[in-house]
N, C-alpha and C positions, 0 to 999 in steps of 0.2 A: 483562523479563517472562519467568518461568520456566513453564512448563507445569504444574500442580498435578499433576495425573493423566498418566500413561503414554498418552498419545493417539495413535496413529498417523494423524495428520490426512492422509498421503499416501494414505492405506486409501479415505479416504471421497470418495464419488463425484458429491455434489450440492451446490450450494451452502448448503442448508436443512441436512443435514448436519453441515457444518463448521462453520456459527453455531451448531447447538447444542453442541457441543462447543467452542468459543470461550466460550459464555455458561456452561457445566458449570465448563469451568476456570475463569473468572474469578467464580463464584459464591462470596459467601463473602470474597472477595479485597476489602480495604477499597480504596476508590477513590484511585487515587495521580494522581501529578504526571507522571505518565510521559507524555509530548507526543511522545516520539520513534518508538513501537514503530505506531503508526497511521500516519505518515508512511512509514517505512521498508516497511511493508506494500503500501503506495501503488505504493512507486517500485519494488519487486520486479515487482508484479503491470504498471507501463507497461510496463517493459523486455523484458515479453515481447511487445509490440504491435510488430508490422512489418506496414506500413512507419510509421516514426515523424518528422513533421514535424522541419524544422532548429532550428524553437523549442520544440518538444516536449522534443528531445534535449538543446538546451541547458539549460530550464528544470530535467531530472532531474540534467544533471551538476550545477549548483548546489545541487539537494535533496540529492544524494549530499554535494556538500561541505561543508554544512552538518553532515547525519548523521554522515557519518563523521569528520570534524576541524574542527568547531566553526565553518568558515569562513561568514560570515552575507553579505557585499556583494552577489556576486551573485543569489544566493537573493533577499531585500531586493529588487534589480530586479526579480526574476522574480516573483514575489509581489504586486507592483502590477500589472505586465504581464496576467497570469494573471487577476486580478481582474476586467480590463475585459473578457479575452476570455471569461470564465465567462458574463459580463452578455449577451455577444450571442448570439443566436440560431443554433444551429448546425445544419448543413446534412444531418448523420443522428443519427440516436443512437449510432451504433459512435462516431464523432468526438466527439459533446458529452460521453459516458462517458469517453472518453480524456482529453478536458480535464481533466473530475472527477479522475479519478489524478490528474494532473498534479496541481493544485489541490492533492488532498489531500495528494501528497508537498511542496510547499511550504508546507503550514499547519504552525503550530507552536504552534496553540491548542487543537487538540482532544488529549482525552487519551483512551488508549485506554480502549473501551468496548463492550459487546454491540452498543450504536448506534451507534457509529461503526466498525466492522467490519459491519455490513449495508450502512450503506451504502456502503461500500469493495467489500465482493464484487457488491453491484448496480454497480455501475459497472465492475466485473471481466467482468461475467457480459454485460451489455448494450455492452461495447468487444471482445465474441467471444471473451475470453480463456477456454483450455481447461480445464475443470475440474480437469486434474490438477496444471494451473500455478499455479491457482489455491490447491488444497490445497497442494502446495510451499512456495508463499512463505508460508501460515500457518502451516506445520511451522516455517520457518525465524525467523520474529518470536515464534510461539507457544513456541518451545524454545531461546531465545536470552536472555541478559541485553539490554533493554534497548537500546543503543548497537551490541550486535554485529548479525553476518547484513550483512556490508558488500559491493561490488556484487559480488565475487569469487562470493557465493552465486549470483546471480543467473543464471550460468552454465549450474549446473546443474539449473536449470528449463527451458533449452530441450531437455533431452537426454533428459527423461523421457517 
């Protein structure tokens, strides 16, 4: 997913904001098969969540291995796993939001979308992720082919 327009999405400061400037870029843009750039957006935006459960962390290295070298077994586990834990009732919203990332960085059915980037930064915005980490990781999926922005990006989201 190439950015259409010269966006400085690190500029903008709310998350209303940057969905309209997600929905501007992607206006116009015929609806593709791209399953990976929603996902990857996901697992940017958990990585910046500390502290992050031991099944949290493992669920994202399998999103990561999947994203980034096509490796599926794990993920595959994680993905069932994740399923049940969505189903139950969770004990704040900072934590049920967190799931949600999670979640969404092991879906591999939703394709990116204005919808489905709302509700990625509602689940951003309600797990306390900071807005500028939030802008970050949609600079880096919004101005990336596709399959890149691997977790090496990720880094330079906590430094902002």
């Amino acid at each position: 997913m190439t950015s259409q327009r010269a966006i400085d999405y690190v500029k903008l400061r709310d998350t209303r904001s940057i969905l309209n400037a997600v929905e501007a870029d992607l206006r116009g843009v015929p609806n593709s098969d791209d399953a990976r750039s929603l996902p990857r957006l996901a697992l940017l935006l958990a990585l910046t969540i500390q502290p992050l459960s031991d099944d949290a962390k493992a669920a994202l290295d399998a999103a990561a291995a999947y994203l980034d070298h096509g490796i599926a077994a794990s993920a595959d586990t994680w993905i069932n796993a994740w399923a049940s834990r969505i189903d139950e009732s969770a004990t704040s919203m900072a934590i049920a939001a967190t799931d949600r990332l999670v979640w969404i960085a092991l879906n591999r059915n939703s394709v990116f979308s204005d919808y489905g980037v709302e509700f990625t930064l509602e689940a951003a915005a309600n797990a306390g992720i900071d807005i500028a980490q939030i802008a970050a990781a949609v600079a880096i999926v919004m101005n990336s082919q596709g399959a890149s922005g691997t977790l090496a990006d990720c880094f330079s989201l906590s430094s902002g």
